[in-house]
C-alpha positions as CSV (number, residue, x, y, z in Angstrom):
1,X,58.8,127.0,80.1
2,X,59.5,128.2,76.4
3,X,63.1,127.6,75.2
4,X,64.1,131.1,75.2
5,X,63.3,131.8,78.7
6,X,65.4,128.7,79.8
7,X,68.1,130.1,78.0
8,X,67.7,133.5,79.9
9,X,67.0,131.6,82.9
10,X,70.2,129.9,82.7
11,X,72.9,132.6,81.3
12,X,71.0,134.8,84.3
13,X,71.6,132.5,86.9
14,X,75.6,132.2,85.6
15,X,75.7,136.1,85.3
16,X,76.6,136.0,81.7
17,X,75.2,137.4,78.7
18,X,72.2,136.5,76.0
19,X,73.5,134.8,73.1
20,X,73.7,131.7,70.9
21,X,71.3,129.7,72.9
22,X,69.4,127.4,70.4
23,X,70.6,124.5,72.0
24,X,70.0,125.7,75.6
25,X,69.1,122.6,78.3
26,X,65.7,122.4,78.6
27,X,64.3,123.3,82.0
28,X,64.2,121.1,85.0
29,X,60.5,119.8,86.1
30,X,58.5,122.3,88.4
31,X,60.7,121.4,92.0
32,X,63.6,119.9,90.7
33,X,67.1,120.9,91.4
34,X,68.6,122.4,88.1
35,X,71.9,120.0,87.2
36,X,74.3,122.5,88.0
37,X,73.1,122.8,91.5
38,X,72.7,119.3,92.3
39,X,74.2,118.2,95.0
40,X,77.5,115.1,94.1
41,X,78.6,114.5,97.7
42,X,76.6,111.5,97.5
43,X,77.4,107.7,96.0
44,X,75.4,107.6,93.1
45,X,76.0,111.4,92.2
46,X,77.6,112.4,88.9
47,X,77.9,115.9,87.1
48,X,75.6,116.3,84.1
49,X,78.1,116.8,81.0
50,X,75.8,118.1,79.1
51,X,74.9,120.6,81.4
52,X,78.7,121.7,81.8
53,X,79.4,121.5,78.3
54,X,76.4,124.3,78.0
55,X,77.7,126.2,81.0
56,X,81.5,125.9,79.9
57,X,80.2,126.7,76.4
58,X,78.3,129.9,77.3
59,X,81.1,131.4,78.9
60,X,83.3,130.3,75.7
61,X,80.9,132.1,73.2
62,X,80.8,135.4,75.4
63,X,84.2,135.6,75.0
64,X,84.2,135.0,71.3
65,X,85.3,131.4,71.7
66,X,83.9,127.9,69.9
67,X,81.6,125.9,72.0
68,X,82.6,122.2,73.0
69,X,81.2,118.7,72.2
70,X,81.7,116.1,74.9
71,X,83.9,113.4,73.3
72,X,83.6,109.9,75.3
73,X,87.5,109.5,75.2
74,X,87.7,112.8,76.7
75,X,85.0,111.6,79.1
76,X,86.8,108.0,79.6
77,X,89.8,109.9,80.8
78,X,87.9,112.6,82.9
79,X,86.8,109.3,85.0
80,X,90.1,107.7,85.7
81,X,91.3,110.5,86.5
82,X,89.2,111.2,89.2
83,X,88.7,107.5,90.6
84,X,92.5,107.7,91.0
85,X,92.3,111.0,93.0
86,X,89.8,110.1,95.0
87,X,91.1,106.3,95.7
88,X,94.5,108.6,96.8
89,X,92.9,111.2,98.7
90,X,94.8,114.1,96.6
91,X,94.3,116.3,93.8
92,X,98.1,115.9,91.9
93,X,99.9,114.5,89.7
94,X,98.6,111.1,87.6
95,X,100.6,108.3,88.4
96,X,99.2,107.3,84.7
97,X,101.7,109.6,83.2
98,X,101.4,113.2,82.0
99,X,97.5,114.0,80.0
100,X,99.2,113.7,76.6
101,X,100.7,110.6,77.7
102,X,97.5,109.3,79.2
103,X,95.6,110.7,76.0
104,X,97.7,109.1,73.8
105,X,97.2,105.5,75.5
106,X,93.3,106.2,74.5
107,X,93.8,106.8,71.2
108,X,92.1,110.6,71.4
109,X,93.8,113.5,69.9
110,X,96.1,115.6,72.4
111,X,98.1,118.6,70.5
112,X,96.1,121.2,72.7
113,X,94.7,119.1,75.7
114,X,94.8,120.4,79.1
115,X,93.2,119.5,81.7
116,X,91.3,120.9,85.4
117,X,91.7,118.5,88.2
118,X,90.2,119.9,91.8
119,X,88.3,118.6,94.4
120,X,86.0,120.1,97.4
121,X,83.2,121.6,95.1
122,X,79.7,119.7,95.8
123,X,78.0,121.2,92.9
124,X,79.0,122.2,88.9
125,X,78.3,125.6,89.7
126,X,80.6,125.6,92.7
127,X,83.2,123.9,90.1
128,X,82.9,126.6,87.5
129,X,83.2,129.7,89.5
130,X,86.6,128.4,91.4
131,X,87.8,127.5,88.0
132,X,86.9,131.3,86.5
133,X,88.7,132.5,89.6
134,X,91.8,130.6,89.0
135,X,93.7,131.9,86.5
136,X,95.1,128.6,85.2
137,X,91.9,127.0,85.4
138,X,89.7,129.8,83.6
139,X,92.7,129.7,80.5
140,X,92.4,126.1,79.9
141,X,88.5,126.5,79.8
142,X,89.2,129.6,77.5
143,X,91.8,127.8,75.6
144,X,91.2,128.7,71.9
145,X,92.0,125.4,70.5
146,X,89.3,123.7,72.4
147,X,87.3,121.5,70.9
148,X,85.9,118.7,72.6
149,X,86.1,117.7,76.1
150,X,85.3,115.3,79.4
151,X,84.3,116.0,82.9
152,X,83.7,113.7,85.7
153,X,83.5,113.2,89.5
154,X,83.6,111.0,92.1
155,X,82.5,111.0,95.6
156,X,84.6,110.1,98.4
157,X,82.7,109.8,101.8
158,X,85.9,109.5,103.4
159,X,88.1,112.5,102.3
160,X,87.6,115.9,103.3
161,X,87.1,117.1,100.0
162,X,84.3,114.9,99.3
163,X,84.1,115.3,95.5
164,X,86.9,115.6,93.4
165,X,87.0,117.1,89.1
166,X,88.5,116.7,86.1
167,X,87.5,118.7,83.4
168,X,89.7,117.3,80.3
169,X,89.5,119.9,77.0
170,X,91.3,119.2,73.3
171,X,91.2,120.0,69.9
């Protein structure tokens, strides 16, 4: 499939709007599940962070807003977080201290870091539409000072929530 029509493809599917998609993912083999509708309620399952730094970028750029690189500190951090969550069974807070505290003992830069922790989504897609929905959620993703960020999961065949997120942003 040409570039452009991946690119349509993909803001289509997200409901969002043509624009700045030179770097768009390219598309998944004929039958496959595209990344951010694969299932991660399974043991070897991880999100794509490419594919949510394009989805999480899109929705940046249509509301006039720098897309983000995926920085492996940020990712680092994205992962403990959510081994700890899912090793307690709760989304709350770190027992590593507070994200800046936390960012700070990874040497990564923290004056405008937030973060979205959650759990209970089984696919990125899932992920991304409760965190547009929550208003705290969608203003860290739309957080103007945004640079860089991290996401992870982990899967939990025990808990009820089955996956738990983080989504770490900073400058």
């Amino acid at each position: 499939m040409p570039r452009f029509m991946t690119c349509f493809a993909l803001l289509a599917t997200l409901g969002l709007s043509l624009g700045g998609c030179a770097d768009a993912p390219s598309a998944p083999a004929p039958g496959a599940t595209p990344a951010f509708y694969r299932q991660l309620d399974a043991g070897n399952a991880v999100v794509d962070p490419v594919a949510a730094r394009d989805m999480i970028s899109v929705y940046r750029h249509n509301n006039g807003l720098p897309t983000l690189s995926i920085d492996p500190a940020l990712q680092g951090e994205a992962r403990e977080r959510v081994n700890a969550m899912a090793r307690a069974n709760a989304v709350g807070p770190s027992s590593r201290g507070s994200l800046s505290e936390r960012l700070a003992a990874a040497h990564a830069s923290r004056a405008a870091a937030v973060e979205n922790v959650s759990a209970g989504y089984h696919t990125l897609a899932e992920a991304f539409s409760g965190w547009r929905e929550s208003k705290p959620h969608n203003a860290n993703m739309l957080n103007p000072r945004a640079r860089r960020m991290g996401i992870a999961t982990a899967y939990a065949p025990d808990s009820k929530y089955k996956v738990f997120w983080a989504l770490v942003l900073s400058d």
